[in-house]
TIFISE-109428 format. One record per residue (C-alpha): residue number from 0; x, y negated, z. Coordinates in steps of 0.1 Angstrom, whole numbers. Layout:
N
<site nr="NUM" east="X" north="Y" up="Z"/>
...
***
This chain:
234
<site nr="0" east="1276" north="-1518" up="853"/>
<site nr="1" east="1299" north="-1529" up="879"/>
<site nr="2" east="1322" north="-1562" up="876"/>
<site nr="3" east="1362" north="-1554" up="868"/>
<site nr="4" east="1387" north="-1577" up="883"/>
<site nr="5" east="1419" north="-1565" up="863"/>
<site nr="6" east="1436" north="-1593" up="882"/>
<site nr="7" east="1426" north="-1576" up="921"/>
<site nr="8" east="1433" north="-1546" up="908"/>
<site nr="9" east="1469" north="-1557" up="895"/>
<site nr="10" east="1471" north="-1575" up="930"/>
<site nr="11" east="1460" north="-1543" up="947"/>
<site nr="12" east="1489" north="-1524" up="933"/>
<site nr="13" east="1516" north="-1542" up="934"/>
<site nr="14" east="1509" north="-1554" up="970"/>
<site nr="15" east="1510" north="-1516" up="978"/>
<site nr="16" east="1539" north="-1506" up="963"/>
<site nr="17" east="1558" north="-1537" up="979"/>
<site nr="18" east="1545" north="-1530" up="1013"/>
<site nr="19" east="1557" north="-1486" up="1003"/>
<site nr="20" east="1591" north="-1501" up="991"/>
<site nr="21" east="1593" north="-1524" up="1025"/>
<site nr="22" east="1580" north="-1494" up="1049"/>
<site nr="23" east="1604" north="-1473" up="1033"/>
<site nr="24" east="1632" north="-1495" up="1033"/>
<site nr="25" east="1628" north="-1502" up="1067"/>
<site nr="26" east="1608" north="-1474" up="1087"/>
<site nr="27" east="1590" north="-1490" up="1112"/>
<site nr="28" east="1590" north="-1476" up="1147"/>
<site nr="29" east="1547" north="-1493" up="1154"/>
<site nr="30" east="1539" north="-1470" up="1132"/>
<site nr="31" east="1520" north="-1471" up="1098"/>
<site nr="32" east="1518" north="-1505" up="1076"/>
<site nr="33" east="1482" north="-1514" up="1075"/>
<site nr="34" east="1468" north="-1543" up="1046"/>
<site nr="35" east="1446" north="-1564" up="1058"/>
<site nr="36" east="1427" north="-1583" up="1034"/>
<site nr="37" east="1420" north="-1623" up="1041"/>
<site nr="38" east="1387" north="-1631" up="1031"/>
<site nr="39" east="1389" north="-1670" up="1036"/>
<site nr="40" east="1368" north="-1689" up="1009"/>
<site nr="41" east="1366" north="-1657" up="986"/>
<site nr="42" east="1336" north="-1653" up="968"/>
<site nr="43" east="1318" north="-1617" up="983"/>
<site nr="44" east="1314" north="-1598" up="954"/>
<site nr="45" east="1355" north="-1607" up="954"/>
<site nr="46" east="1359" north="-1593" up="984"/>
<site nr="47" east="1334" north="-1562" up="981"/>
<site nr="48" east="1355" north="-1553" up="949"/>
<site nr="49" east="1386" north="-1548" up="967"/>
<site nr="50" east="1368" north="-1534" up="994"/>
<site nr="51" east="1356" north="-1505" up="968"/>
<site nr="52" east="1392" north="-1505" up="956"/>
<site nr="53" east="1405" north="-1494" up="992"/>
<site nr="54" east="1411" north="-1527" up="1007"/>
<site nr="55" east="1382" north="-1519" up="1037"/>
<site nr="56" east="1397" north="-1545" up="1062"/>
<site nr="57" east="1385" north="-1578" up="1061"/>
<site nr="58" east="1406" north="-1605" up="1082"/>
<site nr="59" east="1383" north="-1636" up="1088"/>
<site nr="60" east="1392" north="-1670" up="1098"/>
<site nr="61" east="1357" north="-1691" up="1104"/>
<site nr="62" east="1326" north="-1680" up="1120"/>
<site nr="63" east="1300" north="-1701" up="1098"/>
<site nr="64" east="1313" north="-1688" up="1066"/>
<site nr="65" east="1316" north="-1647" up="1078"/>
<site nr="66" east="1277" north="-1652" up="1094"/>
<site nr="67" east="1270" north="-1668" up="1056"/>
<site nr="68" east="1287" north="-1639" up="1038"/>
<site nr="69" east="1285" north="-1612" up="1065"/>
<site nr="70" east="1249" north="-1591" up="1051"/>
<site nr="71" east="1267" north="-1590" up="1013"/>
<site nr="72" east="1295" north="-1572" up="1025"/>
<site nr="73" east="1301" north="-1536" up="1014"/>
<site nr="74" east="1291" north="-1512" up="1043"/>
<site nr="75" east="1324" north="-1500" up="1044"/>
<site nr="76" east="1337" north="-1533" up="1051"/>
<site nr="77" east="1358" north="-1533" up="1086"/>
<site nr="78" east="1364" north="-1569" up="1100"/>
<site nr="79" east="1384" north="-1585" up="1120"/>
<site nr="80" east="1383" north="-1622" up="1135"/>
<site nr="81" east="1421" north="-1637" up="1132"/>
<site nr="82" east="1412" north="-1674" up="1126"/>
<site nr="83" east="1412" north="-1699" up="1160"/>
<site nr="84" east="1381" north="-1695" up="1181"/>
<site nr="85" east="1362" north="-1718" up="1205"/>
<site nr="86" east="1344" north="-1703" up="1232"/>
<site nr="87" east="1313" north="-1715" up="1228"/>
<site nr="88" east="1314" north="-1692" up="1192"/>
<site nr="89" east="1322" north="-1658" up="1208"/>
<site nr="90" east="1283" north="-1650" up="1212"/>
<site nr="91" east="1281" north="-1652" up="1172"/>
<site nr="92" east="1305" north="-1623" up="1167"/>
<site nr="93" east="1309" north="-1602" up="1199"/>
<site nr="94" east="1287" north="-1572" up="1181"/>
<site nr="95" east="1297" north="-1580" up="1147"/>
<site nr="96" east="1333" north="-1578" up="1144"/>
<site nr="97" east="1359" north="-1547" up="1152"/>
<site nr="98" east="1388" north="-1565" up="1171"/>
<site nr="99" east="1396" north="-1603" up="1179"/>
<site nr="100" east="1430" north="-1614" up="1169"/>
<site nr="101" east="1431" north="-1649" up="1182"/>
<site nr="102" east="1425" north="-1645" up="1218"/>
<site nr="103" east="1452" north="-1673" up="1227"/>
<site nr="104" east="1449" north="-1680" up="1263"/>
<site nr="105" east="1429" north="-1663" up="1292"/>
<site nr="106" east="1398" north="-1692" up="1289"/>
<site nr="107" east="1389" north="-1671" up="1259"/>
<site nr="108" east="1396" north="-1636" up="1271"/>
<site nr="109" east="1371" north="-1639" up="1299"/>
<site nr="110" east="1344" north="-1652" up="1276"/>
<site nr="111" east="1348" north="-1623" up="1254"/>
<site nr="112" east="1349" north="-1600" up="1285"/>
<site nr="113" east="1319" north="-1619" up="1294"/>
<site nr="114" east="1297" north="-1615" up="1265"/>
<site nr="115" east="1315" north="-1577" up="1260"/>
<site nr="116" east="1302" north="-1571" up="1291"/>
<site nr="117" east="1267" north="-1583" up="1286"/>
<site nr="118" east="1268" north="-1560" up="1252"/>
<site nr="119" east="1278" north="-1529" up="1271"/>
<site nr="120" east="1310" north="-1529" up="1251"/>
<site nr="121" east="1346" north="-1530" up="1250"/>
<site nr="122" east="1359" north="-1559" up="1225"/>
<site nr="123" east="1396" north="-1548" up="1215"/>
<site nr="124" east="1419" north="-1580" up="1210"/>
<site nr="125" east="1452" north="-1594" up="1203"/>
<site nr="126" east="1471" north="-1620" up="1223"/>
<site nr="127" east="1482" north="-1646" up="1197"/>
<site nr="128" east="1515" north="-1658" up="1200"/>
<site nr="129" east="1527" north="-1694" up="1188"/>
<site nr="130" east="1562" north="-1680" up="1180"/>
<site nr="131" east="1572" north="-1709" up="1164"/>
<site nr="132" east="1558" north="-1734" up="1190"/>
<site nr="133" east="1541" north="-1755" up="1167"/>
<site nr="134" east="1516" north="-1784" up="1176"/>
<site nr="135" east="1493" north="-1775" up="1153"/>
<site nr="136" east="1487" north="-1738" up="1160"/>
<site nr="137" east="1470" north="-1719" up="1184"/>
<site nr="138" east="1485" north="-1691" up="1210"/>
<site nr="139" east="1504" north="-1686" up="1237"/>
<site nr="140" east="1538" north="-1699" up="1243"/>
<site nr="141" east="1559" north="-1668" up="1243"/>
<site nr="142" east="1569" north="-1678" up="1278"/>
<site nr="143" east="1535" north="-1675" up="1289"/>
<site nr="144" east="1527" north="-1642" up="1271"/>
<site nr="145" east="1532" north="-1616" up="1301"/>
<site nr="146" east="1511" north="-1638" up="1326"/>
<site nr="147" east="1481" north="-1642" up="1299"/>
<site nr="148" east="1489" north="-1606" up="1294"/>
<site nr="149" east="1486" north="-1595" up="1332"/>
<site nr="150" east="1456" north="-1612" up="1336"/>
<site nr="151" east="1439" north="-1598" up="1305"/>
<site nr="152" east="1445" north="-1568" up="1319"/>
<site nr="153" east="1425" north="-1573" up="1349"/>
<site nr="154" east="1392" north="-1581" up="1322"/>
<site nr="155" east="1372" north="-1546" up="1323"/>
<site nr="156" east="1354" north="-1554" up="1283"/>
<site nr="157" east="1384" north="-1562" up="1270"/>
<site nr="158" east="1408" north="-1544" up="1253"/>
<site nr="159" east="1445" north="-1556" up="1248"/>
<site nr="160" east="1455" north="-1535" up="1218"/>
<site nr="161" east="1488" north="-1560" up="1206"/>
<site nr="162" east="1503" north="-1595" up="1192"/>
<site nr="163" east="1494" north="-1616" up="1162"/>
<site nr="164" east="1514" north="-1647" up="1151"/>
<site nr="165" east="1515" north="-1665" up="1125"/>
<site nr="166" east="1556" north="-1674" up="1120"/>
<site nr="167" east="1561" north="-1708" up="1106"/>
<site nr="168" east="1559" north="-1713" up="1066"/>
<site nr="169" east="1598" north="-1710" up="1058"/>
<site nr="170" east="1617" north="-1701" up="1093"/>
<site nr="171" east="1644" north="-1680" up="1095"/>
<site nr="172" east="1646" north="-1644" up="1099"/>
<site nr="173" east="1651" north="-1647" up="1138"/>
<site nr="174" east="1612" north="-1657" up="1142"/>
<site nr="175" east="1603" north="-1621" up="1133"/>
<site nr="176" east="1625" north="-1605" up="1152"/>
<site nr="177" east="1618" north="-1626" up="1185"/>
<site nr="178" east="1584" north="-1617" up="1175"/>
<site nr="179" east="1594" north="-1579" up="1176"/>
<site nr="180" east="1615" north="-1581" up="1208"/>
<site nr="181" east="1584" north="-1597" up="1224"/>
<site nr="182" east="1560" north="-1569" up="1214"/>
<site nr="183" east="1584" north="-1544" up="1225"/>
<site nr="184" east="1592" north="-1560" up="1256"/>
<site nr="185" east="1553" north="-1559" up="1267"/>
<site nr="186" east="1554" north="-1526" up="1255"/>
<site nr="187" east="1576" north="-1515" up="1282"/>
<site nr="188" east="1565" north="-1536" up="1310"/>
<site nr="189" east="1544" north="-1513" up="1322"/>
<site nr="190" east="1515" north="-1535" up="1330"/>
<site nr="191" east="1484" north="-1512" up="1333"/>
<site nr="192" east="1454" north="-1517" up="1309"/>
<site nr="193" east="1471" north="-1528" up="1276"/>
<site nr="194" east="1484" north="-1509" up="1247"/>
<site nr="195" east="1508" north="-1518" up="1222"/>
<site nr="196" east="1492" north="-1503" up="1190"/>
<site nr="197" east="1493" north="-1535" up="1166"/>
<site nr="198" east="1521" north="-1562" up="1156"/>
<site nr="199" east="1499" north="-1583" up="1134"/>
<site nr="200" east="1524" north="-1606" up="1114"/>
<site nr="201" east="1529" north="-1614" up="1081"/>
<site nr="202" east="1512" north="-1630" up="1053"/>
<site nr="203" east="1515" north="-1630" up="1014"/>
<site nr="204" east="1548" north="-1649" up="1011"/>
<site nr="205" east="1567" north="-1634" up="1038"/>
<site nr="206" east="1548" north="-1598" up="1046"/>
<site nr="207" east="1577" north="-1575" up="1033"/>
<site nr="208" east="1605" north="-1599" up="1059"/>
<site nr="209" east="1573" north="-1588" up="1086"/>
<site nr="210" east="1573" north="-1552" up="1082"/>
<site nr="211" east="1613" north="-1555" up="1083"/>
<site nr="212" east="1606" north="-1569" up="1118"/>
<site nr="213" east="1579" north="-1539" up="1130"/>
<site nr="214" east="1547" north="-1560" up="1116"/>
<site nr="215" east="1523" north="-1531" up="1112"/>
<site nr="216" east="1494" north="-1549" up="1101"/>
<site nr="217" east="1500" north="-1579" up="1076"/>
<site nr="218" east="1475" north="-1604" up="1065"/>
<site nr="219" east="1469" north="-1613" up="1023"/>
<site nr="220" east="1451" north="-1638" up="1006"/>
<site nr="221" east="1466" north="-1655" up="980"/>
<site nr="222" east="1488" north="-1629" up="970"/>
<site nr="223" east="1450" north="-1605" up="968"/>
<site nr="224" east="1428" north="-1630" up="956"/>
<site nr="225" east="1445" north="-1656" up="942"/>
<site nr="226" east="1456" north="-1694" up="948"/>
<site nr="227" east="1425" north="-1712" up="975"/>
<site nr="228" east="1420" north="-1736" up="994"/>
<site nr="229" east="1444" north="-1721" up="1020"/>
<site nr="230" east="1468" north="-1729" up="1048"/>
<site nr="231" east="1487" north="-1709" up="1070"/>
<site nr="232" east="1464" north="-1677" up="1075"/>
<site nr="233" east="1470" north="-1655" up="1042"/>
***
């Protein structure tokens, strides 16, 4: 007999009808509101519960602890890498993983294109954004965006499908809607080889204000699994 998790499922519903009530309040022009769920010190059998219970995206943040949990995963488990990645880690996930979030500068980029390349694949990313220009996160400066952008571009095994930030803990409603204009603004630039499908912002205490501002994939943790050892990524 399979293990319940009342708790999840409570979680499970109320996160949708908050994120219904938000889309509907606010009908977002980027299309459909996608859940992402953050898998981040979350025990597997955790995670493959709300993976049964709908919940089939998987957001993870370190490469040692996804290759540790990685073969207990529910089949139907799609993942995503959002959490900040070194170079010299790309190799581990390049044929494991659906998209990369993090890609925040064009270092990166070209190893994935590298390694994509050397995999006969194409490795859809985000460009991360530091929206908030904090020291201790990763991404672009928005300032910098359309040049790391243009040169993505140029990278054959790579796919520039959007933006991810992560807006500061607590700022102002302006952050997501810079974060919008930003999106919308590469949108239209009309640089060849990139496609604005995904605004990935949001988390569990701010993911309704996100949608609000076009988010149409946010990021949960805490408010799915409960209180961890967490920081800024769910």
């Amino acid at each position: 007999m399979k293990q319940m998790y009342p708790q999840i499922l409570d979680n499970i519903k109320r996160i949708r009808e908050k994120t219904a009530e938000a889309s509907a309040r606010y009908p977002n022009k980027n299309g459909e509101v996608k859940i992402m769920a953050v898998t981040k010190t979350v025990d597997p059998e955790l995670i493959n519960f709300a993976v049964q219970n709908g919940f089939d995206l998987l957001g993870e943040n370190r490469v040692q602890e996804y290759l540790s949990k990685k073969d207990s995963y529910d089949p139907a488990a799609k993942v995503h890498f959002i959490g900040n990645l070194q170079t010299n880690k790309v190799k581990y996930i390049i044929n494991e993983v659906e998209m990369i979030q993090s890609v925040s500068g064009i270092k990166l980029a070209n190893e994935i294109n590298r390694l994509a390349a050397k995999n006969n694949k194409v490795m859809d990313v985000l460009l991360e954004v530091n929206i908030g220009s904090e020291l201790t996160k990763g991404g672009a400066a928005p300032d910098q965006l359309f040049e790391l952008a243009r040169e993505a571009s140029l990278l054959e095994n790579i796919h520039v499908r959007g933006l991810m930030a992560i807006p500061p803990v607590g700022c102002g409603e302006e952050i997501f809607a810079q974060m919008n204009e930003l999106f919308q603004k590469l949108g239209e630039s009309g640089i060849k080889g990139i496609d604005m499908d995904i605004l990935s912002m949001g988390m569990s205490g701010d993911y309704e204000l996100a949608i609000k501002h076009g988010s149409n994939l946010v990021r949960i943790g805490t408010a799915l699994f409960g209180a961890r050892n967490y920081n800024t990524e769910g």
